[in-house]
Backbone as CSV, one residue per row, in Angstrom:
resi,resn,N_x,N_y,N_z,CA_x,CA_y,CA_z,C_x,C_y,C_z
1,UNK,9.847,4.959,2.520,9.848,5.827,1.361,10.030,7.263,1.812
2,UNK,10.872,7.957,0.911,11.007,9.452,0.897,9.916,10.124,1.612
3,UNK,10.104,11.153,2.102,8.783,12.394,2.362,8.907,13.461,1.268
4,UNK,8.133,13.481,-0.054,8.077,14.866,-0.352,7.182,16.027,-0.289
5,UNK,8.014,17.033,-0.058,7.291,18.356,0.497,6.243,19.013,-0.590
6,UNK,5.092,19.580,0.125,4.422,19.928,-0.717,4.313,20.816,-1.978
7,UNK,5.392,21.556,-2.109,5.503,21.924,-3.190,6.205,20.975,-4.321
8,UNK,6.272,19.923,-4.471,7.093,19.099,-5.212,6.198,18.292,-6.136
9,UNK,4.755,19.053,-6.170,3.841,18.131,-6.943,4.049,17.542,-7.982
10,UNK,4.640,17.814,-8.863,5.234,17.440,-10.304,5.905,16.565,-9.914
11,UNK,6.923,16.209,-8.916,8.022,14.799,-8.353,6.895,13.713,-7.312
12,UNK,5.989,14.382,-6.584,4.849,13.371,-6.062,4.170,12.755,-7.351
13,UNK,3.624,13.889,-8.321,3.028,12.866,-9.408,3.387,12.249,-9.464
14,UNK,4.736,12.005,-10.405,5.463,11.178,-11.111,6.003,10.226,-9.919
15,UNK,6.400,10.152,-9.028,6.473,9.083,-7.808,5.508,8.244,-7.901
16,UNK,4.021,8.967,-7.674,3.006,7.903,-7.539,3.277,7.144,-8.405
17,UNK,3.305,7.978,-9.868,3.097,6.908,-10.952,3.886,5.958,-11.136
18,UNK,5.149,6.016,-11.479,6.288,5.339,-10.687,6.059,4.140,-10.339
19,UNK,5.587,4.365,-8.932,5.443,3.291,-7.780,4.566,2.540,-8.591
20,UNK,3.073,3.018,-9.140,1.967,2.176,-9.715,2.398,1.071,-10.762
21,UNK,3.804,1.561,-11.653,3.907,0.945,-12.686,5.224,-0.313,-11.904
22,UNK,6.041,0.585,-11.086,6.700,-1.004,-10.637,6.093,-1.854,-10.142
23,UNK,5.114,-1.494,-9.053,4.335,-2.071,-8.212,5.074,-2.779,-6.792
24,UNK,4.562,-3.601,-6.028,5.651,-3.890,-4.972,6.726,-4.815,-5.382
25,UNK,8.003,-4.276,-5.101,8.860,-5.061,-5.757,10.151,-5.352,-4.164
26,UNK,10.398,-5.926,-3.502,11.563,-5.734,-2.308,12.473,-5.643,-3.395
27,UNK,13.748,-5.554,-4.304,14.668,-5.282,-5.090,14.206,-3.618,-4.721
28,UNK,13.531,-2.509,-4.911,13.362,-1.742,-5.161,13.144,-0.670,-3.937
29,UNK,14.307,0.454,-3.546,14.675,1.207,-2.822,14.408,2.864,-3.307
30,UNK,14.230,3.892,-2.011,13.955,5.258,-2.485,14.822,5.964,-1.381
31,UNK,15.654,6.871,-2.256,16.316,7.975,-1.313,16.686,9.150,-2.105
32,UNK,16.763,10.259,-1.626,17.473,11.249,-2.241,18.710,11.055,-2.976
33,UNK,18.780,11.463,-3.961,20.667,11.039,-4.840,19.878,13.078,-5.437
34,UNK,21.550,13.535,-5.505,21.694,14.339,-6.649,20.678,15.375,-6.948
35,UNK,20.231,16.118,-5.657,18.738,16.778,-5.632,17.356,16.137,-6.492
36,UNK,17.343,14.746,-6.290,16.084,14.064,-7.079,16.056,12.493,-6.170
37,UNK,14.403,12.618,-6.253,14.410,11.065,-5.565,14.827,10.010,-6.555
38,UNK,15.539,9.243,-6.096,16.258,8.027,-6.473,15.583,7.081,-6.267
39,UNK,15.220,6.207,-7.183,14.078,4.692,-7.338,15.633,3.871,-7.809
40,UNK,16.016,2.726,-6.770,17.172,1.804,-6.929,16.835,0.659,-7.410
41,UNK,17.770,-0.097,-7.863,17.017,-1.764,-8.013,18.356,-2.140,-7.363
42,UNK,18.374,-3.055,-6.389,19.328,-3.748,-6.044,20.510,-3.099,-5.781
43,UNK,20.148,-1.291,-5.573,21.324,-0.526,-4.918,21.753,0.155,-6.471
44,UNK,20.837,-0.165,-7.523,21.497,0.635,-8.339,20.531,1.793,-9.042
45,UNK,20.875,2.571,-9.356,20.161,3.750,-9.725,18.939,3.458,-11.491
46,UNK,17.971,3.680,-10.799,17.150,2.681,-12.018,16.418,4.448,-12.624
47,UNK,16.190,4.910,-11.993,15.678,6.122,-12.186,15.784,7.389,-11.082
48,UNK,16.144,8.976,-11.139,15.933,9.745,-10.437,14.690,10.519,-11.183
49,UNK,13.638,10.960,-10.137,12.345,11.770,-10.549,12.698,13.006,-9.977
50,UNK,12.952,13.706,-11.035,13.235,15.091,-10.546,11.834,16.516,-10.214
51,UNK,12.507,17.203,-9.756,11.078,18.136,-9.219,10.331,18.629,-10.412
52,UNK,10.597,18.546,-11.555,10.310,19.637,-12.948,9.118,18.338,-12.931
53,UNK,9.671,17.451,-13.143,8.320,16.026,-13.352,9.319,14.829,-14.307
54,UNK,10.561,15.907,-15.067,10.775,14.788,-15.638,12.318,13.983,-14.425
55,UNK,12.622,12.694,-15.612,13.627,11.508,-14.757,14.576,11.381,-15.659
56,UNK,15.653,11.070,-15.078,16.679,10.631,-15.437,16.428,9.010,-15.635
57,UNK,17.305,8.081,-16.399,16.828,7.118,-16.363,18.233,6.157,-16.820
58,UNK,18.596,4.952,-15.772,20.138,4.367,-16.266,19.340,3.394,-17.292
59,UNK,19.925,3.780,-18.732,19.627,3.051,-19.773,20.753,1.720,-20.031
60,UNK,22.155,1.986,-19.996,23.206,1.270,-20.060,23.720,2.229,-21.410
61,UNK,24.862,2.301,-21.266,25.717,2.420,-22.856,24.873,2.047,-24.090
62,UNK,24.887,0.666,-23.775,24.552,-0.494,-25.357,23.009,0.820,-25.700
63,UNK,22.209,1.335,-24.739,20.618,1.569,-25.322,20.847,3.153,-25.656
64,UNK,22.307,3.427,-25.397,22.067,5.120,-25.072,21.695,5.486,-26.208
65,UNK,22.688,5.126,-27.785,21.791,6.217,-28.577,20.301,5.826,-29.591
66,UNK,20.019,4.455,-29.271,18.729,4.101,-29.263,18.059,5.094,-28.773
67,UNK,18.018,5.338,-27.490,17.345,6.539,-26.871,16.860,8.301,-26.896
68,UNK,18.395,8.322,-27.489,18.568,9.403,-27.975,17.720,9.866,-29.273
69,UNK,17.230,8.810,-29.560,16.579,9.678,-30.863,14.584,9.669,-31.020
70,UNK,14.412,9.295,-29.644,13.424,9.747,-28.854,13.318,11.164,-28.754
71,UNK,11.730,11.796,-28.988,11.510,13.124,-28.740,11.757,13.605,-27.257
72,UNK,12.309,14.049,-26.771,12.198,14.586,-25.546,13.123,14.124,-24.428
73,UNK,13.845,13.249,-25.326,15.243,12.613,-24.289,16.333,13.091,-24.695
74,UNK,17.307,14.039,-23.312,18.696,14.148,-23.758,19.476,13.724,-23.368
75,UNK,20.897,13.522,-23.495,22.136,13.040,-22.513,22.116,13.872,-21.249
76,UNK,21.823,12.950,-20.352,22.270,13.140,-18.923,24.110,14.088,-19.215
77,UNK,23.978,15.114,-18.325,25.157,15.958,-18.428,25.289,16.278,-17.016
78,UNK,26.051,15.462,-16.099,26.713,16.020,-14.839,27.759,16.972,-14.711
79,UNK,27.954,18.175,-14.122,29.432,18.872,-13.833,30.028,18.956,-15.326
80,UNK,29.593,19.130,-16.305,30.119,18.935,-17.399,30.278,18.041,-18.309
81,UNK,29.955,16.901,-17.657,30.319,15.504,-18.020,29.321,14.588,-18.616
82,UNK,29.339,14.533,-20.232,28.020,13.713,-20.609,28.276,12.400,-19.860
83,UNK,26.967,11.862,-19.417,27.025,10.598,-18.768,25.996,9.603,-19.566
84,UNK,27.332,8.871,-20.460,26.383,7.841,-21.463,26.061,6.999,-20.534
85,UNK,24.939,6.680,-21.227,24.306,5.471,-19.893,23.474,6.102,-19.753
86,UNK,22.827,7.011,-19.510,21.655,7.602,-18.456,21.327,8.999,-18.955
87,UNK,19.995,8.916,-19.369,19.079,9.910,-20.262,18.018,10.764,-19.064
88,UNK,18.042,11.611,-20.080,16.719,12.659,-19.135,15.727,12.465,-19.902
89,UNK,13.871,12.251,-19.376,13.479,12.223,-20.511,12.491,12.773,-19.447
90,UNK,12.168,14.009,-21.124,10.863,15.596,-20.405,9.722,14.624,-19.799
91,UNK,9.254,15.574,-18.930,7.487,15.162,-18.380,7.204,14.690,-19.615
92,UNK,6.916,15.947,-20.231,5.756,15.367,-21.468,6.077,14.365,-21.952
93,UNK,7.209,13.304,-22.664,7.879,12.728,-23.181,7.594,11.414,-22.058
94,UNK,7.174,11.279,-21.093,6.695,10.447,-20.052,5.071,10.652,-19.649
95,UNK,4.452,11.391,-20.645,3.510,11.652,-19.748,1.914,10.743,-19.910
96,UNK,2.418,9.901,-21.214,1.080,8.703,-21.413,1.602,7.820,-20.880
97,UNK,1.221,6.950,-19.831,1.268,5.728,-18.896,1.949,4.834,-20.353
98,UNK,1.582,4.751,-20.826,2.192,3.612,-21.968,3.725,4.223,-22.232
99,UNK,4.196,5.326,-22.377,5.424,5.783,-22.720,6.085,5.402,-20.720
100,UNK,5.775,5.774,-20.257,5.910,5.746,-18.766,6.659,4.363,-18.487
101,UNK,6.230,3.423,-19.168,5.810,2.009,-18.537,7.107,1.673,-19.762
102,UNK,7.061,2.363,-21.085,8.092,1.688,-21.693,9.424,2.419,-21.304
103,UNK,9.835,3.750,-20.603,11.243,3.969,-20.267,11.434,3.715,-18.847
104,UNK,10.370,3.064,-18.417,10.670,2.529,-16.728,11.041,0.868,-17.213
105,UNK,10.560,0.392,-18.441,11.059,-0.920,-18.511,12.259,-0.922,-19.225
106,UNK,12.536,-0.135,-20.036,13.718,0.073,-20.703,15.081,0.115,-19.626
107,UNK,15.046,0.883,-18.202,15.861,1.353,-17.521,16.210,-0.625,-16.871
108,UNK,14.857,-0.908,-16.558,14.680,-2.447,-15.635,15.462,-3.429,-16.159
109,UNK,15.314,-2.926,-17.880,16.118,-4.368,-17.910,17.301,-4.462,-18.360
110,UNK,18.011,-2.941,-18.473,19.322,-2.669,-17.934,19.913,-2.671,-16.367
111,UNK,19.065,-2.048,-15.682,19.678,-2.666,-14.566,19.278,-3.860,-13.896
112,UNK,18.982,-4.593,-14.292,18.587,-5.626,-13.533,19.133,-6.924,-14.164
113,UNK,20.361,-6.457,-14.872,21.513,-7.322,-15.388,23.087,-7.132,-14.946
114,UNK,22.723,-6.152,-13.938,23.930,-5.607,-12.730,23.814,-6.354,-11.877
115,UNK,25.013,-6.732,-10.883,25.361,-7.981,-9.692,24.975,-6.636,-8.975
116,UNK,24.039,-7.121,-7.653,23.091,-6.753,-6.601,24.395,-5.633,-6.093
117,UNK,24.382,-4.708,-5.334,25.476,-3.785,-4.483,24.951,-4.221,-3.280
């Protein structure tokens, strides 16, 4: 697993928590992507935890604007480029273990209907 530096408390939180709610899983990988730690499933991008506290999260197309009309989730916007599929959603907007647990399962069982990389 990643090392993060001590000023990154808001991305350690949310890591721990993270980790607590997947629990041990071998499918499940951590590396830097895109200035944010990257939580993989099977090589695919299931969530990045960014330093602010909040994550990006690969929803799939089919859930994007389901999602969207969640308080505190916006379209992921790379280089300009909305990227359907994959939402940002604020700390706060993650921040009761029960909301936590439902956009970390939301992301799971979109990706975990992707062929392994």
């Amino acid at each position: 697993m990643p090392k993060l530096s001590a000023t990154d408390t808001a991305q350690q939180h949310l890591a721990e928590r993270v980790r607590a709610v997947l629990g041990p899983d071998p499918r499940l990988t951590e590396r830097y992507m895109f200035g944010s730690l990257a939580i993989l499933l099977n090589g695919h991008i299931l969530a990045g935890l960014r330093k602010d506290g909040s994550m990006m999260l690969s929803i799939g197309k089919e859930g994007n604007d389901a999602a969207l009309q969640h308080s505190g989730v916006t379209q992921v916007v790379m280089r300009g480029r909305s990227m359907k599929g994959f939402v940002q959603v604020d700390a706060d907007a993650a921040e009761a273990d029960d909301a936590l647990r439902f956009w970390l399962g939301t992301a799971e069982r979109h990706v975990s209907t992707l062929p392994p990389k």
